[in-house]
C-alpha positions as CSV (number, residue, x, y, z in Angstrom):
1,X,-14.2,7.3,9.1
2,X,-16.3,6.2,11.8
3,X,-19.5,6.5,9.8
4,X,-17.8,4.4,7.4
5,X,-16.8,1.7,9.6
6,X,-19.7,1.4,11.7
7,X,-21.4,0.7,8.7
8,X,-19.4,-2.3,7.5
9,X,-19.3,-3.7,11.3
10,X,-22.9,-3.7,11.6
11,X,-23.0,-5.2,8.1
12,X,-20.5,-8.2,9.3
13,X,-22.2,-8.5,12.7
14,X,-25.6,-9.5,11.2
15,X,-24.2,-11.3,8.7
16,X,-22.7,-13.3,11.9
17,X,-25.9,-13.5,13.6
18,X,-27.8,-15.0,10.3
19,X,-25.3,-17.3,9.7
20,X,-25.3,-18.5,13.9
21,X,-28.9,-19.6,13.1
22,X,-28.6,-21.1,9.9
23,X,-25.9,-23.1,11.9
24,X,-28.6,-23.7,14.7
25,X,-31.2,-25.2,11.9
26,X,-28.5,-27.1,10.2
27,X,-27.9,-29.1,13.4
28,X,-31.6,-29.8,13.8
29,X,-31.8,-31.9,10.5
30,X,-28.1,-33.1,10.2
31,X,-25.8,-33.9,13.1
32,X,-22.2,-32.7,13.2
33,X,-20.0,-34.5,14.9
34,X,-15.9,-34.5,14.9
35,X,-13.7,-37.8,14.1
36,X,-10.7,-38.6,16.2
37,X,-8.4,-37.3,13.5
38,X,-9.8,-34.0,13.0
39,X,-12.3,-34.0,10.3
40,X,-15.7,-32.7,10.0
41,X,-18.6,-35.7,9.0
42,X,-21.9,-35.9,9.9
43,X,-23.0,-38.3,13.0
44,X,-22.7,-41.5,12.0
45,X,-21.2,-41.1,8.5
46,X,-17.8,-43.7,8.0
47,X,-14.4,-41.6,7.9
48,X,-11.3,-43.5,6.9
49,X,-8.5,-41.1,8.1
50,X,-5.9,-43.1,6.4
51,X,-7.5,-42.9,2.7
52,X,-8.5,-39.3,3.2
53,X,-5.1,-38.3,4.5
54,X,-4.7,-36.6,8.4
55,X,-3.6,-33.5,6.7
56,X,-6.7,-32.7,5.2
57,X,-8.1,-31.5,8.5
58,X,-9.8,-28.4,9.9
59,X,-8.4,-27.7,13.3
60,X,-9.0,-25.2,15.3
61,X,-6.0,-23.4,15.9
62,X,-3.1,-22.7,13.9
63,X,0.1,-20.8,15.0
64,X,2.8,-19.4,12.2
65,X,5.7,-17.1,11.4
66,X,8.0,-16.3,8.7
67,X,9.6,-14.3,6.4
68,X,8.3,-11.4,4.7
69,X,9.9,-9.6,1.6
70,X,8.2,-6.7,-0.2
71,X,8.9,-3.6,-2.8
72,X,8.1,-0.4,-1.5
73,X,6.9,2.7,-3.8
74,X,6.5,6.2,-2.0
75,X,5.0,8.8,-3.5
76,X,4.7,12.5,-2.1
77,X,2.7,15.1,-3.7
78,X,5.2,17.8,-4.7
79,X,6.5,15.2,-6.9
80,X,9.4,13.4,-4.9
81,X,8.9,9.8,-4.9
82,X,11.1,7.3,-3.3
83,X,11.4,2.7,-4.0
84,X,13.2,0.0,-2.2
85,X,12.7,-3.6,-0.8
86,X,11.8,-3.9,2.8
87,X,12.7,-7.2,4.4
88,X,11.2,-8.9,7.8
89,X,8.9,-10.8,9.8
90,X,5.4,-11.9,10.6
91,X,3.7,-14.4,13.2
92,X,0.6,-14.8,14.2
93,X,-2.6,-17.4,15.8
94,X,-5.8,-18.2,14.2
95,X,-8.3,-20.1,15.6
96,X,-10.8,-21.3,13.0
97,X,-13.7,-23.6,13.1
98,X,-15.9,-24.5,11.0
99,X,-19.9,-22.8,12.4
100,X,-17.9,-21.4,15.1
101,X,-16.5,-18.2,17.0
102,X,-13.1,-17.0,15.1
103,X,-10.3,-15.1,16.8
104,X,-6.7,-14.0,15.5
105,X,-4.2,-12.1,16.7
106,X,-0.9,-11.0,14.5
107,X,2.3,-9.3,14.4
108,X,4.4,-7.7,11.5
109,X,8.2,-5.9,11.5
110,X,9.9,-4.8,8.4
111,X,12.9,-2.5,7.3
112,X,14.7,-1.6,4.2
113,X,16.6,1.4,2.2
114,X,15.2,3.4,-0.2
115,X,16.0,5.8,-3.1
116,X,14.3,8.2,-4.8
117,X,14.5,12.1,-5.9
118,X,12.6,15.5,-5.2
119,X,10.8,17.1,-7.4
120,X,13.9,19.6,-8.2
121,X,15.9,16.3,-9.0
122,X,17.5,16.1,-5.7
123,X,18.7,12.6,-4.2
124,X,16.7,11.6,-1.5
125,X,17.9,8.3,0.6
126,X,16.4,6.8,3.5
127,X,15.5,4.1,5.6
128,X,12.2,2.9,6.1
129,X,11.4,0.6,9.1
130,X,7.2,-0.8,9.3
131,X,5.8,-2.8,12.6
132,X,2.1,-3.7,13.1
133,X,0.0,-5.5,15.7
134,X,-3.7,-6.6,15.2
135,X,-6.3,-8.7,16.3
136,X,-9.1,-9.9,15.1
137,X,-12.8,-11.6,15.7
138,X,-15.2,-12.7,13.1
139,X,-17.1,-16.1,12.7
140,X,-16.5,-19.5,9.9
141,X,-18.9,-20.8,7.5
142,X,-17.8,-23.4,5.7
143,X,-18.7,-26.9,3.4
144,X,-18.1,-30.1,5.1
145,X,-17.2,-32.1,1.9
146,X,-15.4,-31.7,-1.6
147,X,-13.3,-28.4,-1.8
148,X,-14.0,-28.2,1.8
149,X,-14.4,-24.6,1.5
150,X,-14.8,-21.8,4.7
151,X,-15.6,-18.3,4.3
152,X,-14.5,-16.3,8.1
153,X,-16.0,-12.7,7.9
154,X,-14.4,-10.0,10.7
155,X,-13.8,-7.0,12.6
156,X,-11.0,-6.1,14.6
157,X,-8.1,-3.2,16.0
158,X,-5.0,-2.7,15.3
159,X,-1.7,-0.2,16.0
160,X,0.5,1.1,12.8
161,X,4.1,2.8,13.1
162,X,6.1,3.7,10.5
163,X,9.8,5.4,11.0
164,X,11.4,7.0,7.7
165,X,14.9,8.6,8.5
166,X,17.0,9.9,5.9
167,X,20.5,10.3,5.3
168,X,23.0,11.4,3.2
169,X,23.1,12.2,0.6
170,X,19.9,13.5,1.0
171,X,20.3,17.6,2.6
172,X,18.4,17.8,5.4
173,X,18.4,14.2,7.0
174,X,14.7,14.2,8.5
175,X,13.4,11.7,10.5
176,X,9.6,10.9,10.0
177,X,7.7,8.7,12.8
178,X,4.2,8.1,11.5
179,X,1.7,6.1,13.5
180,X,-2.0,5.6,14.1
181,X,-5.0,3.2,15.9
182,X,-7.4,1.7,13.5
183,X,-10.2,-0.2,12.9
184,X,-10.5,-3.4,10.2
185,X,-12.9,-5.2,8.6
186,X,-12.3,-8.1,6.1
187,X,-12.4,-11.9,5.6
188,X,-10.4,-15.1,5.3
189,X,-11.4,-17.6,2.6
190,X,-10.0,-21.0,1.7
191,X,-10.6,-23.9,-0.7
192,X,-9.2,-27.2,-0.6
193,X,-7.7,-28.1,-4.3
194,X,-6.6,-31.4,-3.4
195,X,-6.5,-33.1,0.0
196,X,-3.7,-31.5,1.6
197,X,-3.3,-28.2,-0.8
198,X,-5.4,-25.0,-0.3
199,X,-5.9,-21.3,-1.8
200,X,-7.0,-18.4,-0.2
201,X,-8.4,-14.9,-0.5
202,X,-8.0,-13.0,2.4
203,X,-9.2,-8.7,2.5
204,X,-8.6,-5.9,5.1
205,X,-10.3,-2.7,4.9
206,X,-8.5,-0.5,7.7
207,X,-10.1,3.1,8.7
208,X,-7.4,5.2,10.5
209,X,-7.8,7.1,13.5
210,X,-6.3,9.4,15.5
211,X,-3.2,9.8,12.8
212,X,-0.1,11.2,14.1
213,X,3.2,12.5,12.3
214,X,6.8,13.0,14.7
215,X,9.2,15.3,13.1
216,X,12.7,15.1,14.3
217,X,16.3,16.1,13.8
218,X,15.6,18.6,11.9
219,X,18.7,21.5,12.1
220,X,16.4,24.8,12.2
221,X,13.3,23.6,14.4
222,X,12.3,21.3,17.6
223,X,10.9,18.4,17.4
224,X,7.0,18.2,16.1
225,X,3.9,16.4,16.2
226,X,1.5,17.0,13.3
227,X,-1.6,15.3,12.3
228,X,-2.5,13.7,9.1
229,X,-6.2,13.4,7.4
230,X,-7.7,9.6,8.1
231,X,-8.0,7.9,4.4
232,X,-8.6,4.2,4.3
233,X,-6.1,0.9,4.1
234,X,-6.6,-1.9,1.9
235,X,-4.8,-5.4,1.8
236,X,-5.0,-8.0,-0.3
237,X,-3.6,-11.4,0.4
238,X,-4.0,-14.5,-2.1
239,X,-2.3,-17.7,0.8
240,X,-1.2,-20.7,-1.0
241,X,-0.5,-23.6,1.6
242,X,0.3,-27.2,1.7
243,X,-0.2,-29.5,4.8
244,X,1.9,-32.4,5.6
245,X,2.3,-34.6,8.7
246,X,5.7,-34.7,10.6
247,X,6.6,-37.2,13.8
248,X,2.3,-36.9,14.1
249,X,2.2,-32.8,14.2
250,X,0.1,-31.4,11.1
251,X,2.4,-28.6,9.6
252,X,1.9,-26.3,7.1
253,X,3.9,-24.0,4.4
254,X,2.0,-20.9,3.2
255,X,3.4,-18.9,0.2
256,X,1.5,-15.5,0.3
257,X,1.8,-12.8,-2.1
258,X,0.1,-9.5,-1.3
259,X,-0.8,-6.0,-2.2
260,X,-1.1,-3.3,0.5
261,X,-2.0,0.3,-0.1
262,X,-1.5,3.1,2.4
263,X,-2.5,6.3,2.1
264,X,-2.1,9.1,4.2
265,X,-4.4,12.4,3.7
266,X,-3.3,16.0,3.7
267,X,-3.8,18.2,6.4
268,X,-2.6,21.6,7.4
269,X,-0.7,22.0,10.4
270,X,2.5,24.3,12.4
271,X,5.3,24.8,12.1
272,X,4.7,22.2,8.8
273,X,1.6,21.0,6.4
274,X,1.5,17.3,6.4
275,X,1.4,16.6,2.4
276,X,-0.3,13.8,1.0
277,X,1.7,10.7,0.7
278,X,0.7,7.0,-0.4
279,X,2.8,3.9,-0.4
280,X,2.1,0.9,-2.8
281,X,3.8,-2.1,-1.4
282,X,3.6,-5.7,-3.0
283,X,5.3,-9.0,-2.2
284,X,5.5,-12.3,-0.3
285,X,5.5,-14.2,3.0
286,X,6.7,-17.6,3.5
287,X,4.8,-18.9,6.6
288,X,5.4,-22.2,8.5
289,X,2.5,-22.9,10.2
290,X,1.5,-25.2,13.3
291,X,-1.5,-26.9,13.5
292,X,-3.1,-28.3,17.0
């Protein structure tokens, strides 16, 4: 995992440094300067803010939160599977500027019920709660005219926990407790399709480390810590936002469907083998989102 990742960071980190000095030669021919409203234009180069709408800005920083609502499909090898809806929240802060440093830092919660069966064909019920913290530093490119497009390459660090207790009807009501450190690499992308609507492509590559399983209330043993092999996250979100103005505050609403894939490796252990389990999870976020 570490090979792995030090490989894509030092991949994104000279992409970072190339793309600082193309920055530095494209201010040697053309001069960049930033209107009153907001927008990008080179020095000298007329801006009509009211014709090209304030909402059509890049700003710096941008502050959201919202809803988040996803289906949940765990599957165990052995054959027991379990599926449910997990419902909760998100909020976050990016800073992003076109040719400049980019930072982000976000937060996640979610919890739901689900339902499934063994591989015997016994009921299996439980609740599954998720909460994540990240953060997040990378770089913008972007185009100063038309779609207005920027490209923000990272790295970052994040902290995963994931509780799955079960109750009855399920026989032995388990509780689960699976958490681990990790590091990402990915990118944010967005296009301008008219003035104040934009799509996105946003990916996360996450490389676990230092996995760690808690098994408790179990009936015949103590509670556990077991490890669990390190196998790479992948996310996949496709942002859909519109900007308006309100009382002169630039707001936005992001619709955001997403994929995320977790898997967590085999490993054998004492008093229990962890056994190899992935969840496929896929959804949406509604984000309101400040702009300043």
């Amino acid at each position: 995992m570490k090979r792995h990742f030090l490989v894509y960071a030092t991949t994104v980190m000279l992409a970072l440094s190339t793309l600082t000095s193309l920055n530095a030669q494209e201010n040697d021919y053309t001069g960049s300067c930033e209107c009153s409203c907001g927008y990008d234009c080179d020095c000298g180069e007329y801006c009509d803010c009211e014709e090209e709408k304030k909402c059509f800005q890049v700003l710096r920083n941008n502050l959201y939160f919202g809803p988040d609502i996803y289906h949940v499909k765990r599957l165990r090898h052995g054959g027991s599977q379990q599926s449910g809806v997990l419902y909760g929240f998100r909020t976050g802060y990016d800073r992003i500027k076109r040719y400049n440093f980019y930072v982000g830092i976000e937060g996640a919660w979610a919890s739901g019920d689900l339902s499934g069966s063994s591989s015997s064909g016994t009921l299996l019920k439980s609740t599954l709660t998720d909460a994540e913290v990240e953060g997040r530093f990378g770089y913008t490119i972007g185009t100063k005219h038309a779609c207005r497009a920027t490209l923000t390459p990272f790295v970052g660090a994040g902290y995963f926990c994931q509780t799955n207790k079960f109750h009855a009807p399920t026989p032995i009501t388990l509780h689960f407790k699976e958490s681990f450190k990790y590091a990402v690499v990915g990118f944010i992308s967005n296009i301008y399709v008219r003035p104040c609507l934009s799509v996105g492509l946003n990916f996360k590559a996450k490389f676990v480390y230092d996995p760690e399983s808690h098994i408790s209330n179990d009936p015949d043993f103590d509670d556990v810590n077991i490890h669990f092999g390190e196998k790479t996250q992948y996310e996949v979100d496709l942002p859909i936002t519109y900007y308006f103005d309100l009382c002169n505050q630039c707001l936005t609403v992001s619709a955001v469907p997403f994929y995320i894939y977790r898997h967590y490796g085999a490993l054998a252990g004492f008093p229990f083998d962890f056994l190899e389990t992935k969840y496929i999870n896929y959804g949406g976020r509604l984000l309101l989102g400040i702009q300043f």
